[in-house]
KEDREN-912097 format. One record per atom (N, C-alpha, C, CB): residue number from 1; residue in three letters; atom name; x, y, z. Coordinates in steps of 0.001 Angstrom, whole numbers. Glycine has a CB too. Example, Ala and Ser with C-alpha at 12.3 -4.5 7.8 and 13.67 -1.06 7.14 Angstrom:
% residues 2
<rec resi="1" resn="ALA" name="N" u="13190" v="-5690" w="7800"/>
<rec resi="1" resn="ALA" name="CA" u="12300" v="-4500" w="7800"/>
<rec resi="1" resn="ALA" name="C" u="13200" v="-3300" w="7800"/>
<rec resi="1" resn="ALA" name="CB" u="11308" v="-4473" w="9046"/>
<rec resi="2" resn="SER" name="N" u="12850" v="-2250" w="7080"/>
<rec resi="2" resn="SER" name="CA" u="13670" v="-1060" w="7140"/>
<rec resi="2" resn="SER" name="C" u="12900" v="30" w="7870"/>
<rec resi="2" resn="SER" name="CB" u="14084" v="-598" w="5725"/>
This chain:
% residues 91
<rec resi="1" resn="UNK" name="N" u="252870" v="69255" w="-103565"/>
<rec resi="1" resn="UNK" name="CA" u="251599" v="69331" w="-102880"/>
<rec resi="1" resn="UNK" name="C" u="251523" v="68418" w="-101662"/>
<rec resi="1" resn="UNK" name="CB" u="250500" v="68995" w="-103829"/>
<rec resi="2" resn="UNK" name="N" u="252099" v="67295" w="-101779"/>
<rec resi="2" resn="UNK" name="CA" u="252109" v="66152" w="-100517"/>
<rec resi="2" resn="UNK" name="C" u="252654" v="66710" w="-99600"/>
<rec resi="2" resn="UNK" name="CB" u="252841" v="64805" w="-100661"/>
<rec resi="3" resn="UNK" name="N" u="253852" v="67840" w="-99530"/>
<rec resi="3" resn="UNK" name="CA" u="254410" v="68398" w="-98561"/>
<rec resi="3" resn="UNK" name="C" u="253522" v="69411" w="-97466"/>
<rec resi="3" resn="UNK" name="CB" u="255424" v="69024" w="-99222"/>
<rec resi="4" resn="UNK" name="N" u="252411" v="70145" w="-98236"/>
<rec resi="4" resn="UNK" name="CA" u="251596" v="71081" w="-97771"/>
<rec resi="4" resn="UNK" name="C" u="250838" v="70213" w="-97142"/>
<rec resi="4" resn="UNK" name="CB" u="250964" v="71989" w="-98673"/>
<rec resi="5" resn="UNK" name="N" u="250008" v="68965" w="-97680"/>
<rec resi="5" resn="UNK" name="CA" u="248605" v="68647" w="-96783"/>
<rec resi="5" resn="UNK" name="C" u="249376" v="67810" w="-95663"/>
<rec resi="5" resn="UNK" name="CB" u="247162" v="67601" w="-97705"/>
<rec resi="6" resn="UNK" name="N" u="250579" v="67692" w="-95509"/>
<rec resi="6" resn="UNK" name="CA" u="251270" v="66906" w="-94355"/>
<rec resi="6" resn="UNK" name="C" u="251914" v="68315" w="-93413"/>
<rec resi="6" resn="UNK" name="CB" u="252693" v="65643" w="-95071"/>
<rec resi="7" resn="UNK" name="N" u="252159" v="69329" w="-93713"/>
<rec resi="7" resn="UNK" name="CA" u="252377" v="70598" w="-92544"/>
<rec resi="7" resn="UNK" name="C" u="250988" v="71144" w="-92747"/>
<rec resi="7" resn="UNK" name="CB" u="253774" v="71945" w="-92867"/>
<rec resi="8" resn="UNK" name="N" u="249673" v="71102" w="-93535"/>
<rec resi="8" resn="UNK" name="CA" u="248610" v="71254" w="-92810"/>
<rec resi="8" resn="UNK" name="C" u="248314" v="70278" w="-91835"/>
<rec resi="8" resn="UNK" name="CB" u="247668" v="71388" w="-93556"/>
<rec resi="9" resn="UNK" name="N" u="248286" v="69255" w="-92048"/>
<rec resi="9" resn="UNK" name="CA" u="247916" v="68177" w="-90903"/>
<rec resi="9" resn="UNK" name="C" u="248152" v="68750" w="-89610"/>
<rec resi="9" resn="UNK" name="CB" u="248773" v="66818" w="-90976"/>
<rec resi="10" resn="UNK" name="N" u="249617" v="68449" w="-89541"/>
<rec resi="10" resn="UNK" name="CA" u="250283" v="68869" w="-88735"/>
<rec resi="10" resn="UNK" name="C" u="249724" v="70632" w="-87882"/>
<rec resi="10" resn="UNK" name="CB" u="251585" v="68749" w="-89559"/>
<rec resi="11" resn="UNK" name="N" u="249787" v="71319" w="-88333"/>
<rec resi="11" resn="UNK" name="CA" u="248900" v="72720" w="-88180"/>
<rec resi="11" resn="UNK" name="C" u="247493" v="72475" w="-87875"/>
<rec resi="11" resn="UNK" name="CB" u="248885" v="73617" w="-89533"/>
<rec resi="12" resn="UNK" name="N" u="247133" v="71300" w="-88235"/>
<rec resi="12" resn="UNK" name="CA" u="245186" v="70947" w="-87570"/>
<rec resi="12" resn="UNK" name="C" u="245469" v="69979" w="-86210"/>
<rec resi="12" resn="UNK" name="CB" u="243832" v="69616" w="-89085"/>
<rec resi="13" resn="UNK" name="N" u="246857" v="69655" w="-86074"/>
<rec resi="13" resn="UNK" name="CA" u="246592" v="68320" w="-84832"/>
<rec resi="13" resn="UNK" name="C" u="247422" v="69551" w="-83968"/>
<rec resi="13" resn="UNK" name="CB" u="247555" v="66161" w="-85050"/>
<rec resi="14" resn="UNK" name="N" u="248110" v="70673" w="-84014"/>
<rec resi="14" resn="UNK" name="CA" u="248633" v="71557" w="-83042"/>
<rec resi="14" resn="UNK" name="C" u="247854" v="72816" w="-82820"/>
<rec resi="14" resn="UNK" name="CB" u="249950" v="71887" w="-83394"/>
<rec resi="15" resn="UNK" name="N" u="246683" v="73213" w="-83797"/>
<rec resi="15" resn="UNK" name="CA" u="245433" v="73290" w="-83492"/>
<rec resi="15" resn="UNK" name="C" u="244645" v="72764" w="-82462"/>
<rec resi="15" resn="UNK" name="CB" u="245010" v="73009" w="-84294"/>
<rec resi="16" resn="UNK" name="N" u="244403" v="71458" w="-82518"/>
<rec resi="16" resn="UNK" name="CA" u="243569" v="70870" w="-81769"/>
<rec resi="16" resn="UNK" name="C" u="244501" v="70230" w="-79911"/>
<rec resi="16" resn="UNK" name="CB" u="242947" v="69573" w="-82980"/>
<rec resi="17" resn="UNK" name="N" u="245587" v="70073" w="-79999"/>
<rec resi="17" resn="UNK" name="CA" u="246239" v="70172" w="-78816"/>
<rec resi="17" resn="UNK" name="C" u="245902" v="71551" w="-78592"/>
<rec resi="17" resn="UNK" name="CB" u="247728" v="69800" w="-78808"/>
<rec resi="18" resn="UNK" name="N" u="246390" v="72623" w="-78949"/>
<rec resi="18" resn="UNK" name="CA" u="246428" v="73899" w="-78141"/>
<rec resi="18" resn="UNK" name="C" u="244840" v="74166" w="-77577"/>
<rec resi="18" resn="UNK" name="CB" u="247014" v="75240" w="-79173"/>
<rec resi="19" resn="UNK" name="N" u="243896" v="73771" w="-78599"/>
<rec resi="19" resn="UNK" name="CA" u="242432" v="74000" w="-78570"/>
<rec resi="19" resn="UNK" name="C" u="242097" v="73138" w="-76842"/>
<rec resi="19" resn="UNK" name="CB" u="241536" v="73128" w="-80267"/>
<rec resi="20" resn="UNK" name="N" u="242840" v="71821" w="-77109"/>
<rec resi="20" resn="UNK" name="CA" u="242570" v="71267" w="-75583"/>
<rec resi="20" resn="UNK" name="C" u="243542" v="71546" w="-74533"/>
<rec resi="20" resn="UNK" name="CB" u="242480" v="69772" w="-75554"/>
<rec resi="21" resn="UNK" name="N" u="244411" v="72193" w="-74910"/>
<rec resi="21" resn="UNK" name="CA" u="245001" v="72909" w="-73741"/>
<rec resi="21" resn="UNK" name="C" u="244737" v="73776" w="-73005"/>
<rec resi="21" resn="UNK" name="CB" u="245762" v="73279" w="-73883"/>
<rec resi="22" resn="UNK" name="N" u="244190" v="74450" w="-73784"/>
<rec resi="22" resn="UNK" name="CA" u="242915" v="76081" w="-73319"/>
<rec resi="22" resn="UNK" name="C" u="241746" v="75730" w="-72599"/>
<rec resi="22" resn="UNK" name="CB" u="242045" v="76978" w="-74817"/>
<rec resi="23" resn="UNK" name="N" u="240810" v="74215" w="-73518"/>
<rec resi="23" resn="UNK" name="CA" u="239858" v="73951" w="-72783"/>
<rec resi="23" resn="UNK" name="C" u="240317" v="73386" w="-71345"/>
<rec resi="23" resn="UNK" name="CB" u="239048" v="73112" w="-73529"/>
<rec resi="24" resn="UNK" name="N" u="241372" v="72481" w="-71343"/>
<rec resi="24" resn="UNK" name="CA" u="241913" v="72279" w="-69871"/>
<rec resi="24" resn="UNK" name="C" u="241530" v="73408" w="-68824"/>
<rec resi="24" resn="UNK" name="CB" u="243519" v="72211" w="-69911"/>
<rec resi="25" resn="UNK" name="N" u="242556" v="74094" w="-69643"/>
<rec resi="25" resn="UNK" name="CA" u="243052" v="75263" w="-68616"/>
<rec resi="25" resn="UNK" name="C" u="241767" v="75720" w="-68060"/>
<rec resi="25" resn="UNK" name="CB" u="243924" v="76610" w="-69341"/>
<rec resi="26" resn="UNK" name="N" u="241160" v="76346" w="-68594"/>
<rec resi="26" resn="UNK" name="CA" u="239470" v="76492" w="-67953"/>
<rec resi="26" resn="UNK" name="C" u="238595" v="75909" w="-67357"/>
<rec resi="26" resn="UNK" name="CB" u="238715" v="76630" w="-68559"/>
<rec resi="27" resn="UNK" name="N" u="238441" v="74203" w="-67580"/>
<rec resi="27" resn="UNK" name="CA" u="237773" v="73616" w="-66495"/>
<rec resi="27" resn="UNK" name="C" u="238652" v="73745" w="-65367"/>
<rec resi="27" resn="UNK" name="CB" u="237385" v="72219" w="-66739"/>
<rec resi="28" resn="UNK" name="N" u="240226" v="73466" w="-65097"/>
<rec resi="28" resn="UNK" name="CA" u="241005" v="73472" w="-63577"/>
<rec resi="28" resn="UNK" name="C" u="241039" v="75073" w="-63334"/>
<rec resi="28" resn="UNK" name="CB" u="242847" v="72690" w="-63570"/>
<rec resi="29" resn="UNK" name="N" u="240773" v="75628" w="-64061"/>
<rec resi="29" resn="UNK" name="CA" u="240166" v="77521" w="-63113"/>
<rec resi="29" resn="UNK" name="C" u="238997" v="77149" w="-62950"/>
<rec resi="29" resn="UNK" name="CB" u="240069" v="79385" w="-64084"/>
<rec resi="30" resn="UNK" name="N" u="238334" v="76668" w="-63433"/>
<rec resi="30" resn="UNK" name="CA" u="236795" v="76631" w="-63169"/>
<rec resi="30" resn="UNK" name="C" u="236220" v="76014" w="-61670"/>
<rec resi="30" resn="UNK" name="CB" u="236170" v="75689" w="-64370"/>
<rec resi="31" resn="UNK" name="N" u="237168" v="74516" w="-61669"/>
<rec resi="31" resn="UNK" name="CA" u="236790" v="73395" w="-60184"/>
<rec resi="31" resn="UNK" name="C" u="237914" v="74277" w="-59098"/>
<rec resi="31" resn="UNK" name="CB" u="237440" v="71068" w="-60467"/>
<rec resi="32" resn="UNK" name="N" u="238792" v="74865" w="-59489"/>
<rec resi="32" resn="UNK" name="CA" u="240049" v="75830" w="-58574"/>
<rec resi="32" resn="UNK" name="C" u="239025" v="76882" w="-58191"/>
<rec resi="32" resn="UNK" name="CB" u="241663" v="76636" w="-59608"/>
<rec resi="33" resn="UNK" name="N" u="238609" v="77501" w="-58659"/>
<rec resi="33" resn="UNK" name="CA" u="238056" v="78391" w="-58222"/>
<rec resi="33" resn="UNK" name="C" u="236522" v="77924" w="-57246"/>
<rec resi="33" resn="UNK" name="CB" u="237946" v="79226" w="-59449"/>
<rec resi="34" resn="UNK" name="N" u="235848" v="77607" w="-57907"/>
<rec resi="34" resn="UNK" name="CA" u="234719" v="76862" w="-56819"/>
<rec resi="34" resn="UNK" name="C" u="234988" v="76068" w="-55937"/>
<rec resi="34" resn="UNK" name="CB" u="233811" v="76117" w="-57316"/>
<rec resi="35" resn="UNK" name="N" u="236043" v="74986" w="-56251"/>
<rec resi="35" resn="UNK" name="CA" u="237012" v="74578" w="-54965"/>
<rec resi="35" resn="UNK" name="C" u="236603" v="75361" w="-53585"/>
<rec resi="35" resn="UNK" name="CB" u="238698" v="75009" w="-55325"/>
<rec resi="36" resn="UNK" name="N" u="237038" v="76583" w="-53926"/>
<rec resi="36" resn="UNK" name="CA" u="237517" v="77129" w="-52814"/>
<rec resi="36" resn="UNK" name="C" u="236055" v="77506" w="-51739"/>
<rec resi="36" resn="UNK" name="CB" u="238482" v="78482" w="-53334"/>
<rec resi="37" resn="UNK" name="N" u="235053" v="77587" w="-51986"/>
<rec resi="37" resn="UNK" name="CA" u="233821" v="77844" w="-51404"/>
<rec resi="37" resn="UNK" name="C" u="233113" v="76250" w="-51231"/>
<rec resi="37" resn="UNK" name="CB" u="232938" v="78967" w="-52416"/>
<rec resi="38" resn="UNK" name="N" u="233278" v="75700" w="-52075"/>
<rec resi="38" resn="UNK" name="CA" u="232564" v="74427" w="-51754"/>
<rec resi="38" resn="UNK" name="C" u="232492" v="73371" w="-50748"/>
<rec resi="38" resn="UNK" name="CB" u="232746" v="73870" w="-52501"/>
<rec resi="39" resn="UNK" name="N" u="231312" v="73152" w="-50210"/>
<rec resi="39" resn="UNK" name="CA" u="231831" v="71678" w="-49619"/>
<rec resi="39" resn="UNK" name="C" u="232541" v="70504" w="-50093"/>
<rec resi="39" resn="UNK" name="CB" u="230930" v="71088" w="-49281"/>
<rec resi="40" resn="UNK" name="N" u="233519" v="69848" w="-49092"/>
<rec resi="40" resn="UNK" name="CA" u="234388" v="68681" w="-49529"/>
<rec resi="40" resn="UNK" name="C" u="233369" v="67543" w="-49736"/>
<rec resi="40" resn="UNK" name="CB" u="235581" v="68268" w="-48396"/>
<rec resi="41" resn="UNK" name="N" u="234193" v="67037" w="-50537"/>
<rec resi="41" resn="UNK" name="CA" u="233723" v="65992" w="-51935"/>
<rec resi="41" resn="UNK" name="C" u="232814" v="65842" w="-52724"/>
<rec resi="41" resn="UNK" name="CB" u="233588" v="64956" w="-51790"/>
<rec resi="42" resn="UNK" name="N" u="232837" v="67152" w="-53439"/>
<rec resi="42" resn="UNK" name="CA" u="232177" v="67581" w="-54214"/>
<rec resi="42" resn="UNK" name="C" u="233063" v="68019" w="-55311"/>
<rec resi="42" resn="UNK" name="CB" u="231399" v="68411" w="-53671"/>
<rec resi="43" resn="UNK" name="N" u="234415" v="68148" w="-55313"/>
<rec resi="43" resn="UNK" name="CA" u="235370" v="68472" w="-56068"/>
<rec resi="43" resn="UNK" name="C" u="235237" v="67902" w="-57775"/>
<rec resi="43" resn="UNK" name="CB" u="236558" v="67955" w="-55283"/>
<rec resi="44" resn="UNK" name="N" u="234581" v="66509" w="-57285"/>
<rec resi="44" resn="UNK" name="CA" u="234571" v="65602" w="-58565"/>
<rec resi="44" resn="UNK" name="C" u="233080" v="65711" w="-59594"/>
<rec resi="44" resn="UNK" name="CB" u="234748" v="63921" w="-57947"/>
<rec resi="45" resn="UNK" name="N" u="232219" v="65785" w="-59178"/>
<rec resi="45" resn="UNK" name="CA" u="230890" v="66019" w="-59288"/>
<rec resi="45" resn="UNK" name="C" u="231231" v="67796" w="-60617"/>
<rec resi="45" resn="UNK" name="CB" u="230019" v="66242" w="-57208"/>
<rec resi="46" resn="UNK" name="N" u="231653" v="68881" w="-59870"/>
<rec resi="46" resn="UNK" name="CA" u="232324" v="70365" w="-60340"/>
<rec resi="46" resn="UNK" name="C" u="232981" v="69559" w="-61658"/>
<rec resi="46" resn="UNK" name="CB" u="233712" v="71307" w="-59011"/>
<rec resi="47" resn="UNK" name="N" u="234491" v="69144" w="-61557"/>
<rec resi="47" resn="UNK" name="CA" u="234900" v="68247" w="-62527"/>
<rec resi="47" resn="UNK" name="C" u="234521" v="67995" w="-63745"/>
<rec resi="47" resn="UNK" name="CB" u="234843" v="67370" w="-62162"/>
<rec resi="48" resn="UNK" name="N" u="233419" v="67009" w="-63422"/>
<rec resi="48" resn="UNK" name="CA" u="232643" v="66125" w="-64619"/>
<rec resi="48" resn="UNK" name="C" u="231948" v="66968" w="-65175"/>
<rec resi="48" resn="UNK" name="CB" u="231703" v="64934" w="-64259"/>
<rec resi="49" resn="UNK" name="N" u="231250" v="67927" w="-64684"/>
<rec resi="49" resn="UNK" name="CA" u="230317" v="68596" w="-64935"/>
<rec resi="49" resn="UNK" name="C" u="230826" v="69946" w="-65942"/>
<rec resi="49" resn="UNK" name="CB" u="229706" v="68869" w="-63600"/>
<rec resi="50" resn="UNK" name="N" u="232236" v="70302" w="-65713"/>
<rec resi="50" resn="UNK" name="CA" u="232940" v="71079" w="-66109"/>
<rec resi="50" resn="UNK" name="C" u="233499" v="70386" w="-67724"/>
<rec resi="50" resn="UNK" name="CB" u="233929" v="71362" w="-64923"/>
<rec resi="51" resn="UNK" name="N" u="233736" v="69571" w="-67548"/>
<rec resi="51" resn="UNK" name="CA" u="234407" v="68169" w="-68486"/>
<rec resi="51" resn="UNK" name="C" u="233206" v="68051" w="-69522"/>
<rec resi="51" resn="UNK" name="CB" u="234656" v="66374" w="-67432"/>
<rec resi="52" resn="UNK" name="N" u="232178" v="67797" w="-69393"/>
<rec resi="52" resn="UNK" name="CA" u="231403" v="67362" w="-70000"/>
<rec resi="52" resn="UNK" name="C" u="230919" v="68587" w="-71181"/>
<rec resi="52" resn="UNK" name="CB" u="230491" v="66815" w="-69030"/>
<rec resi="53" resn="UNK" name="N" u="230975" v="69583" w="-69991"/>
<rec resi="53" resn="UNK" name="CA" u="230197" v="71225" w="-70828"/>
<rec resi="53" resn="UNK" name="C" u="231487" v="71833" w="-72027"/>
<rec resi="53" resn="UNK" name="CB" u="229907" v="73003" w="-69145"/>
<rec resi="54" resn="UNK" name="N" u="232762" v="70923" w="-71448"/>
<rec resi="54" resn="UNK" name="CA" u="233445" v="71297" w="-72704"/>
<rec resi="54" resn="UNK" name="C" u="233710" v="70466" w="-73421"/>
<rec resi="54" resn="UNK" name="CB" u="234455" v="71866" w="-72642"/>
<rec resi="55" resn="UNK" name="N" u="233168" v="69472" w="-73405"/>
<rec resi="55" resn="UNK" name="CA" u="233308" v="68474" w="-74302"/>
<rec resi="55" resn="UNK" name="C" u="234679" v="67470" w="-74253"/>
<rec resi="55" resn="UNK" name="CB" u="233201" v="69171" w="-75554"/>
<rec resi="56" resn="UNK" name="N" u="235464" v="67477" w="-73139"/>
<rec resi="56" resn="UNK" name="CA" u="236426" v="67065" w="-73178"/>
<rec resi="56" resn="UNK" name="C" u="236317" v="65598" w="-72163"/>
<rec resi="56" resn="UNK" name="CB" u="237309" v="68191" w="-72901"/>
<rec resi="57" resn="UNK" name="N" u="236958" v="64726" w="-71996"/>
<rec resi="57" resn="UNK" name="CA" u="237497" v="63427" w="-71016"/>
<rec resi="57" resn="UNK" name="C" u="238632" v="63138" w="-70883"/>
<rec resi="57" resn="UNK" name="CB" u="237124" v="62238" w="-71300"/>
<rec resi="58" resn="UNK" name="N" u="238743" v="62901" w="-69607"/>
<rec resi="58" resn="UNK" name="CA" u="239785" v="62105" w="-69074"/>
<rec resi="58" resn="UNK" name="C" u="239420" v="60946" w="-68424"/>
<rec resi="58" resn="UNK" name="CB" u="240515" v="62788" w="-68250"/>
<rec resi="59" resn="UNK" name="N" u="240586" v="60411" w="-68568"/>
<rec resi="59" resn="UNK" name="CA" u="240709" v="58634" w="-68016"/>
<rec resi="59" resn="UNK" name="C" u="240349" v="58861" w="-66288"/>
<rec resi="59" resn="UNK" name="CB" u="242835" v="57742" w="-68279"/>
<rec resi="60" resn="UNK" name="N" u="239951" v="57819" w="-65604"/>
<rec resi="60" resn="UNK" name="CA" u="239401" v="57560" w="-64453"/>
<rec resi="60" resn="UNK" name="C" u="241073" v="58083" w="-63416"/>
<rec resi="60" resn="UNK" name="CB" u="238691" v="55675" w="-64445"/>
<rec resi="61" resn="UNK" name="N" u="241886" v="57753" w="-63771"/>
<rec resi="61" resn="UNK" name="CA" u="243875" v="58243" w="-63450"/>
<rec resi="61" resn="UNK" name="C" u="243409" v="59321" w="-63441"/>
<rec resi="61" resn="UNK" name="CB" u="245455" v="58036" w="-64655"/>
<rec resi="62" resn="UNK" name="N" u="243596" v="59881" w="-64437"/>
<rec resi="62" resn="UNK" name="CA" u="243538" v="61184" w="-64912"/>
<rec resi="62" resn="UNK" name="C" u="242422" v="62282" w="-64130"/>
<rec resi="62" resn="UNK" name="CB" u="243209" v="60994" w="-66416"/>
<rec resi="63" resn="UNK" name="N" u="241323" v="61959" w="-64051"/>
<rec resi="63" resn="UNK" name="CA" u="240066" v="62365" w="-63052"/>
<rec resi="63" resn="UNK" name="C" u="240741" v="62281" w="-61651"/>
<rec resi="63" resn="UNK" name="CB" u="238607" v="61221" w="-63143"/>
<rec resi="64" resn="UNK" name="N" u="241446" v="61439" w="-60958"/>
<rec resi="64" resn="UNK" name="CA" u="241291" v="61286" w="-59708"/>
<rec resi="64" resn="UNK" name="C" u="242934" v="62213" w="-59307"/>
<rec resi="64" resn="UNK" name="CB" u="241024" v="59465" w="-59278"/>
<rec resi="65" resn="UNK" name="N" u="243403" v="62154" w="-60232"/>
<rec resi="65" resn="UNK" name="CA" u="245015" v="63113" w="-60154"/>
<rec resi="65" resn="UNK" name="C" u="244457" v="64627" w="-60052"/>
<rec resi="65" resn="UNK" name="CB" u="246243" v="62962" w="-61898"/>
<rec resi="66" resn="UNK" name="N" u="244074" v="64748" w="-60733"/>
<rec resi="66" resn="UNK" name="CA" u="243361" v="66270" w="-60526"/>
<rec resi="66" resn="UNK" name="C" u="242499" v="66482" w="-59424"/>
<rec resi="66" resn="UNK" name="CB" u="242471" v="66666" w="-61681"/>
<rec resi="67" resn="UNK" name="N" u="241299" v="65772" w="-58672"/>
<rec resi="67" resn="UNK" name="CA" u="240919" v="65851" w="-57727"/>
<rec resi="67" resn="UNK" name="C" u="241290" v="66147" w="-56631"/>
<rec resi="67" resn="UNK" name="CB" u="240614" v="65289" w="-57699"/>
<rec resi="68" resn="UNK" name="N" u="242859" v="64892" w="-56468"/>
<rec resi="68" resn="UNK" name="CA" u="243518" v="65026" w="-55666"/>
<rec resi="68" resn="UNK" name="C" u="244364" v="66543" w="-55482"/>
<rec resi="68" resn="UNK" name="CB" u="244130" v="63958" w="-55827"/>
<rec resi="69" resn="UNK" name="N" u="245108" v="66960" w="-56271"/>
<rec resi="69" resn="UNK" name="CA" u="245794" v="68074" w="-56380"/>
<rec resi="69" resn="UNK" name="C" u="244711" v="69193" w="-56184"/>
<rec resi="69" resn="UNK" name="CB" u="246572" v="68111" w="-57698"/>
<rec resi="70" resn="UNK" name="N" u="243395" v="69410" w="-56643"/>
<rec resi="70" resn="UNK" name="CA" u="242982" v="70658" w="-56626"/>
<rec resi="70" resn="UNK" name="C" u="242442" v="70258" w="-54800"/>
<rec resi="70" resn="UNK" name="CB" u="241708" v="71149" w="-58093"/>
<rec resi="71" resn="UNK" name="N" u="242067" v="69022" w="-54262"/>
<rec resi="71" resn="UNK" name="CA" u="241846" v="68914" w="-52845"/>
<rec resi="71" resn="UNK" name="C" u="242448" v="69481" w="-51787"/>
<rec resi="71" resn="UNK" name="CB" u="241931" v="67913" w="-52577"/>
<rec resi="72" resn="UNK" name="N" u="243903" v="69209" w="-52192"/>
<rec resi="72" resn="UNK" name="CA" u="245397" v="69694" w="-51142"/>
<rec resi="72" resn="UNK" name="C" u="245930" v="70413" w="-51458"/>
<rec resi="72" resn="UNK" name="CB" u="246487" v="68978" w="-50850"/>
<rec resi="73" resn="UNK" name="N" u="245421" v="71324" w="-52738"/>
<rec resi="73" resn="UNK" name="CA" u="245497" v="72986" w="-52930"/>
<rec resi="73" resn="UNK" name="C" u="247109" v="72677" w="-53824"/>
<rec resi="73" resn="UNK" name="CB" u="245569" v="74240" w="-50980"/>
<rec resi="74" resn="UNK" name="N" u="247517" v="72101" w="-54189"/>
<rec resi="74" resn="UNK" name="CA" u="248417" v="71264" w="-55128"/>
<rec resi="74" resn="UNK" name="C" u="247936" v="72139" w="-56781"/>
<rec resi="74" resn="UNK" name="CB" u="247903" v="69187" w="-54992"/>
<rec resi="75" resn="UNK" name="N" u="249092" v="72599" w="-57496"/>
<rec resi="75" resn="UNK" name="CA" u="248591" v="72899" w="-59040"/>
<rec resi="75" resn="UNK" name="C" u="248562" v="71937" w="-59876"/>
<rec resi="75" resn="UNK" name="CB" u="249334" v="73807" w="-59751"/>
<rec resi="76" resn="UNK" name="N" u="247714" v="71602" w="-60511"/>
<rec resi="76" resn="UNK" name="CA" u="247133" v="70690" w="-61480"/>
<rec resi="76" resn="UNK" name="C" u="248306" v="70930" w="-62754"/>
<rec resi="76" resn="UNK" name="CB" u="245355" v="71136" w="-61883"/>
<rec resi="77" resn="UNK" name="N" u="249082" v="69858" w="-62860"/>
<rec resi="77" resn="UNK" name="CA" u="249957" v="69719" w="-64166"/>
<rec resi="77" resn="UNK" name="C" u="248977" v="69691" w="-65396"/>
<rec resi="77" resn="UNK" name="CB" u="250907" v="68281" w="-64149"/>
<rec resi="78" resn="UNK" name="N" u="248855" v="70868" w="-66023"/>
<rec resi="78" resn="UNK" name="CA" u="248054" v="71054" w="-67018"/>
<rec resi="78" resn="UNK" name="C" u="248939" v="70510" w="-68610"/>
<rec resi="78" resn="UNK" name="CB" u="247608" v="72708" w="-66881"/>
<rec resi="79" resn="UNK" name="N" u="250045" v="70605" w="-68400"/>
<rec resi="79" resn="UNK" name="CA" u="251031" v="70363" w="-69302"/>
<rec resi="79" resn="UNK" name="C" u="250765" v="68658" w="-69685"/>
<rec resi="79" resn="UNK" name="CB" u="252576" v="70789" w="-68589"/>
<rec resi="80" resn="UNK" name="N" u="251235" v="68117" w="-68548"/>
<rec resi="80" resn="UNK" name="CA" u="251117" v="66633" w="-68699"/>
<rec resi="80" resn="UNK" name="C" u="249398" v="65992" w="-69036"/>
<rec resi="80" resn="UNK" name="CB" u="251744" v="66008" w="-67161"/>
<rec resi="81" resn="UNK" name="N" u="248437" v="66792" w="-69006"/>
<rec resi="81" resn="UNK" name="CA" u="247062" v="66445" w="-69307"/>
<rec resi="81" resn="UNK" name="C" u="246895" v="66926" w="-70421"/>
<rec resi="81" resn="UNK" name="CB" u="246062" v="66850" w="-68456"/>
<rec resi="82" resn="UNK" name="N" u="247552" v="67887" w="-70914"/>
<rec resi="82" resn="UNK" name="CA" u="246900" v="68309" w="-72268"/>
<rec resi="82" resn="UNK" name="C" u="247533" v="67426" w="-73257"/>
<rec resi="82" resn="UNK" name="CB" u="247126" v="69901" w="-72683"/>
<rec resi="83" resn="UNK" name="N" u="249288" v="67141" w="-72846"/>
<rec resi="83" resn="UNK" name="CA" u="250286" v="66434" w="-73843"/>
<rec resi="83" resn="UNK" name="C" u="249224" v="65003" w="-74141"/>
<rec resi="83" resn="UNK" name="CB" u="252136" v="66017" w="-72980"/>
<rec resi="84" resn="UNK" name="N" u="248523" v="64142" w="-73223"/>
<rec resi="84" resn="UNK" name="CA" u="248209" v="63051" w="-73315"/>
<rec resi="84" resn="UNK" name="C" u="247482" v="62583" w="-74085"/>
<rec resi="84" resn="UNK" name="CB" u="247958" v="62786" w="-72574"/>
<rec resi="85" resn="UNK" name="N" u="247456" v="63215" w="-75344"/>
<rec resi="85" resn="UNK" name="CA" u="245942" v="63188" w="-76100"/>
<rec resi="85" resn="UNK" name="C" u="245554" v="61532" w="-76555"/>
<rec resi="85" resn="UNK" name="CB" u="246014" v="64299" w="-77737"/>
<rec resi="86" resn="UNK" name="N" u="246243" v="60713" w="-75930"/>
<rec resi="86" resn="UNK" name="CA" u="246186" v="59538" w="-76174"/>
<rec resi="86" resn="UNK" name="C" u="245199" v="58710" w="-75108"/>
<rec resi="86" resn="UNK" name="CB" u="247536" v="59141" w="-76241"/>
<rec resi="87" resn="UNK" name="N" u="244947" v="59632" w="-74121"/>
<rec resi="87" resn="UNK" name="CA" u="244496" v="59092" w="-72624"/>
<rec resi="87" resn="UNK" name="C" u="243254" v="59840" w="-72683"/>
<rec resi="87" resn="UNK" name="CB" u="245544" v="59479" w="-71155"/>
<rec resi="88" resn="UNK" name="N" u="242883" v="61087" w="-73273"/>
<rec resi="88" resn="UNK" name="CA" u="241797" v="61732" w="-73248"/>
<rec resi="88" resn="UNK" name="C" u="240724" v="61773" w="-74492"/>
<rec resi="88" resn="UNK" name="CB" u="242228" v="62879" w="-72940"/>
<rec resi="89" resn="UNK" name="N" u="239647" v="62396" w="-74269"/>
<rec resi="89" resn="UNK" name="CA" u="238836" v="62672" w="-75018"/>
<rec resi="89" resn="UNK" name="C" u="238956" v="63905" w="-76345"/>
<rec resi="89" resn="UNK" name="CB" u="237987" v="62843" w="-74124"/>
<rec resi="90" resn="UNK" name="N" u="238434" v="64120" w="-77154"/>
<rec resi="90" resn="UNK" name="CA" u="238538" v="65509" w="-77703"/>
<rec resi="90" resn="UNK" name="C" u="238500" v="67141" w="-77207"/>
<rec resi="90" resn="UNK" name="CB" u="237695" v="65434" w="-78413"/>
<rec resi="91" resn="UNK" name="N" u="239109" v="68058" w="-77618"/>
<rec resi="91" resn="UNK" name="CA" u="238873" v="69638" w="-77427"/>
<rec resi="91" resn="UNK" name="C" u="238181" v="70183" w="-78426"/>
<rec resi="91" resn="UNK" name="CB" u="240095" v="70455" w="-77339"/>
């Protein structure tokens, strides 16, 4: 039995990465896409606002790396933000 609730674990924490990988992925389509009509510097404001409605955070690094990249039309390493679950908030 100890073997099962340790590959469930495991199956609830790769759950919950994939769960915040998805939510990622949707706020950077979300500020990518309005990006593109919006006035500049406002990028971050979209962001938070996006962040918040999914319940997710990132570190102040983490906020300003993405800003930057979705600014200079740069793709947002979604890989390296989702892996970090140590730096972020919940999905």
């Amino acid at each position: 039995m100890p073997a099962d609730r340790g590959t469930g674990a495991g199956m609830a924490e790769m759950d919950q990465n994939a769960a915040r990988r998805e939510a990622l992925r949707r706020v950077i389509e979300r500020v990518t896409a309005w990006q593109e009509t919006a006035p500049g510097g406002t990028i971050r404001t979209e962001l938070d606002d996006a962040l918040r409605e999914a319940n997710l955070t990132l570190t102040d690094e983490q906020r300003n790396d993405v800003v930057t990249a979705i600014s200079e039309g740069r793709t947002v390493d979604l890989d390296r933000l989702a892996d970090d679950v140590d730096q972020g908030g919940p999905a």
